[in-house]
C-alpha positions in Angstrom: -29.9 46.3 -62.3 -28.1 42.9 -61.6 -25.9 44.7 -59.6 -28.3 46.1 -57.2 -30.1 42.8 -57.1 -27.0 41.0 -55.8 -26.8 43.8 -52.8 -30.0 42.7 -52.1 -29.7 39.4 -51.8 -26.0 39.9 -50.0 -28.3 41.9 -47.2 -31.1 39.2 -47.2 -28.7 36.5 -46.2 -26.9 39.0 -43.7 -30.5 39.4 -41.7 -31.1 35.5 -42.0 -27.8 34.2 -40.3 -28.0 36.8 -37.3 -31.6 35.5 -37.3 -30.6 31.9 -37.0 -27.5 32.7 -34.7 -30.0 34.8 -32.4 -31.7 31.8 -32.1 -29.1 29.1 -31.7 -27.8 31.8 -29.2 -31.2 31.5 -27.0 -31.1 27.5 -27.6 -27.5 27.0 -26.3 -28.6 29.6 -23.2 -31.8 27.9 -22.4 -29.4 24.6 -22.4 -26.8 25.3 -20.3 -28.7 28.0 -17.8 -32.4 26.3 -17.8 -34.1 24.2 -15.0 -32.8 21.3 -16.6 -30.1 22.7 -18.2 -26.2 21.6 -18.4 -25.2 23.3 -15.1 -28.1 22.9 -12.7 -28.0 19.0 -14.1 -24.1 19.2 -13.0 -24.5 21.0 -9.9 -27.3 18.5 -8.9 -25.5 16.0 -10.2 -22.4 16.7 -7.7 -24.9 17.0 -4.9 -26.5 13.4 -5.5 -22.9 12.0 -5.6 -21.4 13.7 -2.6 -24.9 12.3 -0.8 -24.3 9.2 -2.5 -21.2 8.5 -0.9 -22.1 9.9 2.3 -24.8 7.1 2.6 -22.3 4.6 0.9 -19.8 5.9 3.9 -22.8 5.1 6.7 -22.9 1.9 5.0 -19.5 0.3 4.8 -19.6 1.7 8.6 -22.5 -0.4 9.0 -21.4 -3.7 7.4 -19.3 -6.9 8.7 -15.7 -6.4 8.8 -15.3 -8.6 5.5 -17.2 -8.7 2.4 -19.6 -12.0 2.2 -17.1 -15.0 1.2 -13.9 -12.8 0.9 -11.3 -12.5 3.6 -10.6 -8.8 2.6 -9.9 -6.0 5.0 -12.6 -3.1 4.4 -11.0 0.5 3.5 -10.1 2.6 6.1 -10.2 6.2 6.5 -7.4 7.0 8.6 -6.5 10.6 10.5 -9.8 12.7 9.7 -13.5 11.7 8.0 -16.0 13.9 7.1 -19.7 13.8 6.1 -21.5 16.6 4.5 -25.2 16.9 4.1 -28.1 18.5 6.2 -25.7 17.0 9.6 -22.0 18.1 8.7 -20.0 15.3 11.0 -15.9 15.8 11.4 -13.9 14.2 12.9 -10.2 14.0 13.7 -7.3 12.9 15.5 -4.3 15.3 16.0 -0.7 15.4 18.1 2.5 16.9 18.0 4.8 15.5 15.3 8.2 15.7 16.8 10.4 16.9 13.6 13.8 15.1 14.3 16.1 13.5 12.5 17.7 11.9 15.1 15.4 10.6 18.1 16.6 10.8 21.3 19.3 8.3 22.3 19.2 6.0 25.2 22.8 6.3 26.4 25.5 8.6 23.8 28.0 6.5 25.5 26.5 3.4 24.6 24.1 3.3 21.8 25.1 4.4 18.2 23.1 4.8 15.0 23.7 2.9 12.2 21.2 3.1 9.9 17.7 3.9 8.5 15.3 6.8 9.1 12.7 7.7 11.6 9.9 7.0 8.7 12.2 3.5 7.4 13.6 2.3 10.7 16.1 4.2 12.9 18.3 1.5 14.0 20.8 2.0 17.2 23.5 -0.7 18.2 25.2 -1.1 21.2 28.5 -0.1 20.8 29.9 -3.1 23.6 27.5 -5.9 22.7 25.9 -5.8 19.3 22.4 -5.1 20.8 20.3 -3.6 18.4 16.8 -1.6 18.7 14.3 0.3 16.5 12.8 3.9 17.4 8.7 3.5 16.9 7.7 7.2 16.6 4.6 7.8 19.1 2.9 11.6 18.7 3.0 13.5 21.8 -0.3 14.9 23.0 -2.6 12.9 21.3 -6.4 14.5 20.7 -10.3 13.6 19.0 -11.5 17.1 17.3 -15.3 17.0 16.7 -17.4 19.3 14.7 -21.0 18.4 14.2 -23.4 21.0 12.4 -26.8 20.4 11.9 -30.1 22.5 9.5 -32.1 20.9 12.4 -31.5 21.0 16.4 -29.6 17.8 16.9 -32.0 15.5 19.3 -29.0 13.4 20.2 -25.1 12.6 20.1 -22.9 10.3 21.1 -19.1 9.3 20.7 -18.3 5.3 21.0 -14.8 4.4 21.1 -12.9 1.2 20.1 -13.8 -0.6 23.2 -18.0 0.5 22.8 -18.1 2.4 25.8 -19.6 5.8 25.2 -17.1 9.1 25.8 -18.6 11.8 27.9 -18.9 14.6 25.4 -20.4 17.0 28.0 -23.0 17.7 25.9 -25.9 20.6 27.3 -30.0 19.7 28.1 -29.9 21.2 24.8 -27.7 20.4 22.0 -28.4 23.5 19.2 -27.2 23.0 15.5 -23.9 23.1 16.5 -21.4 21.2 18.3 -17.6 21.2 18.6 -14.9 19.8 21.2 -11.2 19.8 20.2 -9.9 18.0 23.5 -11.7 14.8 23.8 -8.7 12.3 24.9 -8.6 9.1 22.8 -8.8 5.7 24.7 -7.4 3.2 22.7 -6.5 2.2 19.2 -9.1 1.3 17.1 -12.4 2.8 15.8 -14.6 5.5 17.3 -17.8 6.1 16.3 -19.9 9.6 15.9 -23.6 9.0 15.8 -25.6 12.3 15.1 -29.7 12.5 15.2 -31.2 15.5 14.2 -35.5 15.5 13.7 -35.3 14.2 10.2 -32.5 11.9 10.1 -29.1 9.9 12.0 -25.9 10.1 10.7 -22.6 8.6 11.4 -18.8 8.2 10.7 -16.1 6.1 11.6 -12.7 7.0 12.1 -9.7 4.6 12.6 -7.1 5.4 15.2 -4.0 3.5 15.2 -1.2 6.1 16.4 -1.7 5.7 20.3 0.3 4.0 22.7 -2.5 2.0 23.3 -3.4 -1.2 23.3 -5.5 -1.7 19.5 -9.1 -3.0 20.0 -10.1 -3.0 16.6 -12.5 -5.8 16.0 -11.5 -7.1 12.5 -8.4 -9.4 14.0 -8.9 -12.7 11.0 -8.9 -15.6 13.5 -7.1 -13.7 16.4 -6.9 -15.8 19.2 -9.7 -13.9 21.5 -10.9 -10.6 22.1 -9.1 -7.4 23.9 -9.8 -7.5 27.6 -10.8 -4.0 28.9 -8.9 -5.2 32.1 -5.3 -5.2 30.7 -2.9 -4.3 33.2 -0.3 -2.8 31.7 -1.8 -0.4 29.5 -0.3 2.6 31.6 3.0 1.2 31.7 5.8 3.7 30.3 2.8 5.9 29.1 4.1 9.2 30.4 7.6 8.1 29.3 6.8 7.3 25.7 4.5 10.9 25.3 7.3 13.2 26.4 10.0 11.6 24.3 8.2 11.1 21.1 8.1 7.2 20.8 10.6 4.0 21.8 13.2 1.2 20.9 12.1 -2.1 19.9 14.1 -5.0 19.7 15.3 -5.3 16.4 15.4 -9.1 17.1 14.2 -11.6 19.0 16.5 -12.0 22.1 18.6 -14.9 21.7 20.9 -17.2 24.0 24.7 -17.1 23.7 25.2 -20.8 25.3 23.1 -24.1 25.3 20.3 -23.9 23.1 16.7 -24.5 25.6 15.2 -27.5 24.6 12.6 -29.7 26.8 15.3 -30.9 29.0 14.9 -27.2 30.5 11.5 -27.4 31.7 12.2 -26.6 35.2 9.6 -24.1 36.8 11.7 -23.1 39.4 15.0 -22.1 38.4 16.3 -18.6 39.2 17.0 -16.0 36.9 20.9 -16.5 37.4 20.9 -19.9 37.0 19.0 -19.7 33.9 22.2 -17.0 33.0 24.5 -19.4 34.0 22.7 -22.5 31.8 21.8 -20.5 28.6 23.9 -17.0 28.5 23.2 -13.3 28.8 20.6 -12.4 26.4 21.3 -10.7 23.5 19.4 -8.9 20.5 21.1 -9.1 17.3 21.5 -11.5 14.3 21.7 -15.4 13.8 21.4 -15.9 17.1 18.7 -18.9 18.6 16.2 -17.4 20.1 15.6 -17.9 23.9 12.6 -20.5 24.5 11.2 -22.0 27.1 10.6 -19.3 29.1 7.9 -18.1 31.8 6.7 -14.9 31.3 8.1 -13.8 34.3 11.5 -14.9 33.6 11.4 -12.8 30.3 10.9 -10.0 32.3 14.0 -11.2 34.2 16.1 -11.7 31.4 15.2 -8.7 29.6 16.1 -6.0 32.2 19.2 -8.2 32.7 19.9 -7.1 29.5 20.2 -3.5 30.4 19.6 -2.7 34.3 17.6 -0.3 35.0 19.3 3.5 34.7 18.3 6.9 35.1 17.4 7.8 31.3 16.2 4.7 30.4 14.4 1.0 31.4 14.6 -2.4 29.4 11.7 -4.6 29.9 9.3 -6.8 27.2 6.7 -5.1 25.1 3.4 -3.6 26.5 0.6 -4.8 24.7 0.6 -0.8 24.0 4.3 -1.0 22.4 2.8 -4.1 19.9 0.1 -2.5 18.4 1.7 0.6 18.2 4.5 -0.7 16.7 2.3 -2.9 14.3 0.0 0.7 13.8 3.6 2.6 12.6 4.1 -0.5 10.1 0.6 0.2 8.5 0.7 4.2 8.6 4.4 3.8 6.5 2.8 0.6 4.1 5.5 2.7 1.2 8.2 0.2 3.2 6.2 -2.8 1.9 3.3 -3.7 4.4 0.2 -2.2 4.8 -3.6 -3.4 6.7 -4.1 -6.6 5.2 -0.5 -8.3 6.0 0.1 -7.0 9.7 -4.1 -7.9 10.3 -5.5 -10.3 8.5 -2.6 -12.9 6.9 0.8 -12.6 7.6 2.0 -15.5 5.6 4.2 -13.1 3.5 6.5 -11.4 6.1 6.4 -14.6 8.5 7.7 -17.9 9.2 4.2 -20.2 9.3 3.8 -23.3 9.1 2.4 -22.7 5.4 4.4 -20.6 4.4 6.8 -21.2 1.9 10.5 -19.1 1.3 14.2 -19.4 1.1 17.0 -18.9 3.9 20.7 -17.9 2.8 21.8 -17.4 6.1 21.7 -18.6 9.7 20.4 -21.9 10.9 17.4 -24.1 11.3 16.0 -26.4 13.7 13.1 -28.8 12.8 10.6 -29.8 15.1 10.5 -33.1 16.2 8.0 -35.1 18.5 10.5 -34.8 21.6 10.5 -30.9 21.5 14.2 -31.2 20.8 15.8 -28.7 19.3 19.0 -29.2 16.9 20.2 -26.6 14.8 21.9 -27.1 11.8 23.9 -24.0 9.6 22.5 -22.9 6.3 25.5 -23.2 4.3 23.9 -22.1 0.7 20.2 -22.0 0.3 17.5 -23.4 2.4 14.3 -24.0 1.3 11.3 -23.8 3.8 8.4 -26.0 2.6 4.7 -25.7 3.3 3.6 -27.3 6.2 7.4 -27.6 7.6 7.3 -26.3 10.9 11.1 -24.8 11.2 12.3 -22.3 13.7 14.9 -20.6 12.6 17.6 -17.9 13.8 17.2 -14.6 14.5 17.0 -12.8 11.4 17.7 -15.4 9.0 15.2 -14.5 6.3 16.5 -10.6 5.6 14.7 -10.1 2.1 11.4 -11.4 3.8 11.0 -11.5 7.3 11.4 -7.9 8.1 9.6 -4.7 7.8 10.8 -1.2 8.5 14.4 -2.8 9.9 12.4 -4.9 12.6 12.7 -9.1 11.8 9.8 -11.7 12.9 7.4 -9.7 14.6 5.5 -12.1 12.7 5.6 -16.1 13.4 8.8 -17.7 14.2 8.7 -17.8 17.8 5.7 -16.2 19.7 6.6 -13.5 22.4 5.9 -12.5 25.6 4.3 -9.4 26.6 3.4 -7.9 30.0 -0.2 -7.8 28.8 -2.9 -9.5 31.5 -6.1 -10.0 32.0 -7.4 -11.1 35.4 -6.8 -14.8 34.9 -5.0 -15.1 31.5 -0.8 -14.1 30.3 -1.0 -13.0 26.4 1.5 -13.8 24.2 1.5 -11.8 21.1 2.6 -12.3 16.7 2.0 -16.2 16.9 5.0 -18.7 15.5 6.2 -21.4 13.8 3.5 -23.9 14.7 0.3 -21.3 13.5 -1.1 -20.7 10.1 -0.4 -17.0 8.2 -3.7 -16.1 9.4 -3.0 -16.0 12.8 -1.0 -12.7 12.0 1.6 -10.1 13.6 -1.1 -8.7 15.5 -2.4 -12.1 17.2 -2.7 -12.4 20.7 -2.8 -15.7 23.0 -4.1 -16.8 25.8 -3.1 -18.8 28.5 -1.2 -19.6 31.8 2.5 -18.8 32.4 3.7 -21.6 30.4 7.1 -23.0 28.8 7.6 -24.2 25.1 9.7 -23.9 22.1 7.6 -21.7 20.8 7.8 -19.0 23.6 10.2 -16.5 23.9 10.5 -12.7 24.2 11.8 -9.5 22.6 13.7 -6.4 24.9 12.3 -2.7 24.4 14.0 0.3 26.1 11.5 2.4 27.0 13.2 6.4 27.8 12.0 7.8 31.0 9.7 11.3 30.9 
């Protein structure tokens, strides 16, 4: 009898526990798979988030260039941005990548690498002279992509680029849900704008561009000495040139003279370019030289293609506003080499020689400015220490550990340079020097008439021909 009593009770418990796991079964079930259970919460949840940043993403758009009391460049999405929600917004920027690992060379019989990469600074010397130049990469073929889809009929679109004129998107009487264009031609660096509008709602992204040759119109310049003219007149200049070889050479350098160092005893509007030659030597591009100052903008010109007269592969000339910012744009795409956004745009007191900016020289020499604008260098023959508010031009290349970024030395401060950017009534100057703040950074531009100083001078480019 106790025996069968124990079955019984063995059975009873059997029933019970399937029972309560029946039950904890349909709990855990109603949890995860009800209306406001564990996976509709997550799926809504993901929804809420991606809408979340979507509107965060029309905000920051929407915003000053700096958040309120901080200097600080605002994050930039670079290449290809995308928005989902009821209006689906992407938009890109795409070229041919030109896969070498030797660009093209200006002359074999002249020009010899000697170091870096295309992606760290692809350096060529002149195999007579000492010259040396940098390849900027440019991608060939340069095109906007833009998909817009929409649950409603869009009511209106519109494409603004960097300069806030409106592309023509050839769009139809009426739009649809839908539309795409993957050969819209990009007008300058900078950002462009998609505004969508459907019956419900707008949205709209922002896409940074900064791989043209192009001038760079981007708005957010800290204390950059004026805005972008839409007049510039050399924005064409070497275009074709520069898209069917993939790029160009940069000075590595700021050119320097080989004879008497320029001083204010040279400020003579009308010499020639030969007597110039004759007072101050041929230019050259290479280290611990002084750089060549007091210099018209035309006479930089001059002295540049003296440099290298003009051939059949290749012409030497100073930089295109186009050739600055792109070469300031390649800096910030490979920031891995040390810079990124907020030292080339906003405070360049890190890479450059400003007058607050304070670093050691090991090599080279110095000159300090005095109230005469004379200049009188004297050799660094251990360390020299550059204080804050010193203003001290030194030679080329004299702060290697420093002043340089992707094999390319004071682009920022030092002496300011001339470029063949205009406006109607202005010559621009561009990466401010010795005499400016850190703020006023690489990608500064002045204004002004064609004017002499100590702080003027110029750097070569070789730009290939198509």
């Amino acid at each position: 009898m106790k025996e069968t009593r124990e079955k019984g009770i063995t059975l009873i418990a059997l029933v019970v526990t399937i029972i309560v796991l029946l039950i904890l079964i349909a709990i855990c079930l109603a949890m995860l798979m009800g209306n406001n259970g564990i996976i509709n919460s997550a799926i809504n949840g993901r929804e809420r988030y991606k809408e979340s940043v979507s509107q965060e993403e029309v905000v920051l758009n929407t915003i000053g260039d700096y958040f309120p009391g901080e200097k600080k460049p605002k994050e930039e999405v670079i290449g290809e941005v995308e928005l989902d929600g009821d209006i689906k917004i992407v938009l890109k920027l795409y070229g041919t990548e030109i896969n070498y690992d030797n660009p093209p060379n200006p002359d074999e019989s002249v020009f010899l690498h000697t170091e870096g990469t295309v992606n760290t600074g692809y350096v060529i010397k002149d195999k007579n002279n000492g010259n040396e130049f940098v390849w900027v990469p440019v991608k060939k073929d340069q095109r906007l992509s833009l998909l817009v889809e929409s649950e409603q009929n869009l009511t209106d679109l519109k494409l603004v680029d960097p300069l806030d004129k409106k592309i023509n998107l050839g769009l139809p009487n009426k739009i649809g849900t839908k539309y795409e264009n993957n050969n819209i031609v990009p007008t300058a660096n900078g950002r462009y704008k998609v505004t969508a509008t459907n019956k419900s709602t707008t949205k709209s992204v922002t896409l940074v561009v900064r791989s043209l040759y192009a001038i760079d119109t981007h708005n957010d310049y800290s204390d950059a000495y004026g805005e972008v003219s839409t007049k510039c007149r050399d924005v064409e200049d070497y275009k074709q040139g520069v898209n069917s070889n993939g790029g160009f050479y940069i000075g590595r350098y700021e050119a320097g003279c080989t004879k008497k160092v320029r001083s204010n005893y040279h400020l003579n509007y009308n010499i020639t370019i030969d007597e110039l030659v004759a007072e101050s030597g041929h230019p050259v591009c290479k280290q611990d030289q002084t750089p060549y100052t007091f210099l018209t903008s035309d006479l930089a010109k001059q002295l540049s293609k003296k440099m290298y007269p003009n051939t059949a592969r290749y012409e030497c000339s100073i930089p295109t506003g186009a050739a600055w910012d792109r070469t300031l744009g390649w800096i910030i795409e490979t920031k891995d080499n040390g810079l990124g956004l907020s030292e080339v745009m906003y405070n360049s007191i890190g890479w450059g020689n400003y007058r607050d900016a304070e670093f050691n020289v090991t090599r080279g020499k110095f000159s300090i400015k005095n109230e005469s604008n004379i200049y009188e260098y004297t050799d660094i023959n251990d360390t020299f220490t550059k204080e804050k508010n010193e203003l001290i031009v030194l030679t080329t290349g004299a702060a290697p550990n420093r002043n340089v970024s992707n094999n390319i030395f004071d682009l920022a401060g030092n002496i300011i340079e001339w470029s063949s950017e205009r406006t109607d009534t202005n010559y621009i100057t561009r990466g401010c020097s010795y005499e400016n703040y850190g703020r006023q950074a690489a990608v500064a531009r002045s204004y002004g008439g064609d004017s002499m100083s100590g702080m003027e001078g110029f750097r070569p480019v070789l730009y290939l021909k198509p």
